[in-house]
Backbone as CSV, one residue per row, in Angstrom:
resi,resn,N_x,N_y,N_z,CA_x,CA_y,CA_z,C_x,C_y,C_z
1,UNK,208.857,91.130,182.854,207.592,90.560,182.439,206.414,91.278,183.094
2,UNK,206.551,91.539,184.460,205.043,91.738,185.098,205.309,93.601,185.072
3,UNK,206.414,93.860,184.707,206.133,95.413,184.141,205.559,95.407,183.193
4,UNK,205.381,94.677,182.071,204.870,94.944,180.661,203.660,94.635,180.726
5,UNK,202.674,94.022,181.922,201.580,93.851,182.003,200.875,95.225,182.695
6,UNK,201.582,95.680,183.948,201.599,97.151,184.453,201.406,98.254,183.384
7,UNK,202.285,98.564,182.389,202.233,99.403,181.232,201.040,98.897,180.593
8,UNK,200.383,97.448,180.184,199.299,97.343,178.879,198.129,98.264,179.573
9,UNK,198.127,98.018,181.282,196.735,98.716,181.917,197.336,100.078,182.731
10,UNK,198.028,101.130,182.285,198.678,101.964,182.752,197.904,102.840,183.557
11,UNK,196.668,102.991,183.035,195.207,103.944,183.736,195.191,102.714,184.432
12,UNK,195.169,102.178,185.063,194.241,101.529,186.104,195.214,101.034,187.318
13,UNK,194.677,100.913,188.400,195.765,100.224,189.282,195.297,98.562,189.211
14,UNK,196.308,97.606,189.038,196.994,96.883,188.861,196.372,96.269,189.848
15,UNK,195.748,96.422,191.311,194.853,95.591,192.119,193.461,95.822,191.539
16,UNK,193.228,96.616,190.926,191.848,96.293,190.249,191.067,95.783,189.011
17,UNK,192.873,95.095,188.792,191.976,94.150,187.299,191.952,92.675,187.793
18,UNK,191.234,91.852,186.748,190.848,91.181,187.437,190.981,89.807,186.228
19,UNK,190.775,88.734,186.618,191.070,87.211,185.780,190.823,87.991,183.980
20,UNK,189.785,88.269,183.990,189.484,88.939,182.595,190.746,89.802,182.245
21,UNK,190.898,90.688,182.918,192.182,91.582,182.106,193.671,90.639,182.111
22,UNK,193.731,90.011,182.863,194.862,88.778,182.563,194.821,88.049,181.567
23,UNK,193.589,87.524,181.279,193.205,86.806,179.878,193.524,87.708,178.559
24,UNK,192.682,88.827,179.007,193.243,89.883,177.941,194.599,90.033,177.029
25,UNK,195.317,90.140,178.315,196.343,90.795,178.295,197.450,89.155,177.775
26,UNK,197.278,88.427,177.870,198.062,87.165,177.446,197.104,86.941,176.243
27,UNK,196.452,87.496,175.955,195.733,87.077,174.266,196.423,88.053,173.349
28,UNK,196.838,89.968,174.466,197.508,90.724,173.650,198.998,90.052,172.673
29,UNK,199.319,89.218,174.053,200.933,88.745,173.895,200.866,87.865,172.674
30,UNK,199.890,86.536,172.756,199.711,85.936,171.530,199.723,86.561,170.560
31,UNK,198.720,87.760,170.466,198.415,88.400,169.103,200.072,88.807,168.681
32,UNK,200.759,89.201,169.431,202.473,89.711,169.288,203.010,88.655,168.568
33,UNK,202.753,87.529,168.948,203.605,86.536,168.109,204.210,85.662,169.673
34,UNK,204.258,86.157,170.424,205.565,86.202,171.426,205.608,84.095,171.727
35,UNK,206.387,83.851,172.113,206.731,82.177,172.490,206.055,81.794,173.255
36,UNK,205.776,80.804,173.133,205.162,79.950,174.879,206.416,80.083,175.544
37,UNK,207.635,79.892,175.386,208.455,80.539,176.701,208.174,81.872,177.400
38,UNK,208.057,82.629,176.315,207.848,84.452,176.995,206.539,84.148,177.631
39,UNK,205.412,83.451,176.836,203.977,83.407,177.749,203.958,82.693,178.875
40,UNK,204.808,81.944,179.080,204.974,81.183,180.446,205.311,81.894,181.275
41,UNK,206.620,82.857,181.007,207.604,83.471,182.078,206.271,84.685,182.514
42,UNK,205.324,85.077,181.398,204.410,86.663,182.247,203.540,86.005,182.880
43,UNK,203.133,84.541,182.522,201.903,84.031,183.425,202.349,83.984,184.960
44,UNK,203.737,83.524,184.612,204.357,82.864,186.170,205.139,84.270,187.025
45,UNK,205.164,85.820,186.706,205.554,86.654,186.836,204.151,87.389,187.339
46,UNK,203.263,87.395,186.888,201.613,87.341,187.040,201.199,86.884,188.482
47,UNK,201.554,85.842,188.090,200.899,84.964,189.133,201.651,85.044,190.709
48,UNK,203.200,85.305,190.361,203.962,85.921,191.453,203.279,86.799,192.453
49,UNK,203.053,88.014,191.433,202.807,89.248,191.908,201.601,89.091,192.892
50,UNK,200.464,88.709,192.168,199.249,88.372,192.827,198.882,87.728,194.141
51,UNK,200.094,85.999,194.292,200.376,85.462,195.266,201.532,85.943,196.347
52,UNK,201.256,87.276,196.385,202.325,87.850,197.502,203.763,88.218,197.201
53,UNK,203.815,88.221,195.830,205.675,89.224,195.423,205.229,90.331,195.963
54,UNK,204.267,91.005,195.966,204.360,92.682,196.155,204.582,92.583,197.260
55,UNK,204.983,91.739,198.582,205.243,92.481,199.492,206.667,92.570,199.746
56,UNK,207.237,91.736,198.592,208.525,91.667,198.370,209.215,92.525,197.387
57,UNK,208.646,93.462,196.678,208.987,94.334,195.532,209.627,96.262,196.389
């Protein structure tokens, strides 16, 4: 999940986007079609990352 958000902003590093490109980027997923299951699992994969997975990755 939180790779496929990495790839949508591939130019940019990934600490410098910000609430807006998250919004973005889960409006991309809607536009996909994708489930509220899949949109749950990148919000909560998202939200991982942000709240301290990376020091666990």
């Amino acid at each position: 999940m939180f790779e496929g958000y990495m790839n949508y902003y591939a130019k940019r590093s990934v600490n410098e986007l910000d609430e807006r490109d998250i919004r973005a980027y889960l409006q991309h997923l809607v536009q996909q079609g994708k489930s509220d299951s899949y949109l749950n699992q990148a919000v909560n994969a998202i939200k991982f990352y942000y709240e301290g997975g990376q020091r666990n990755a």
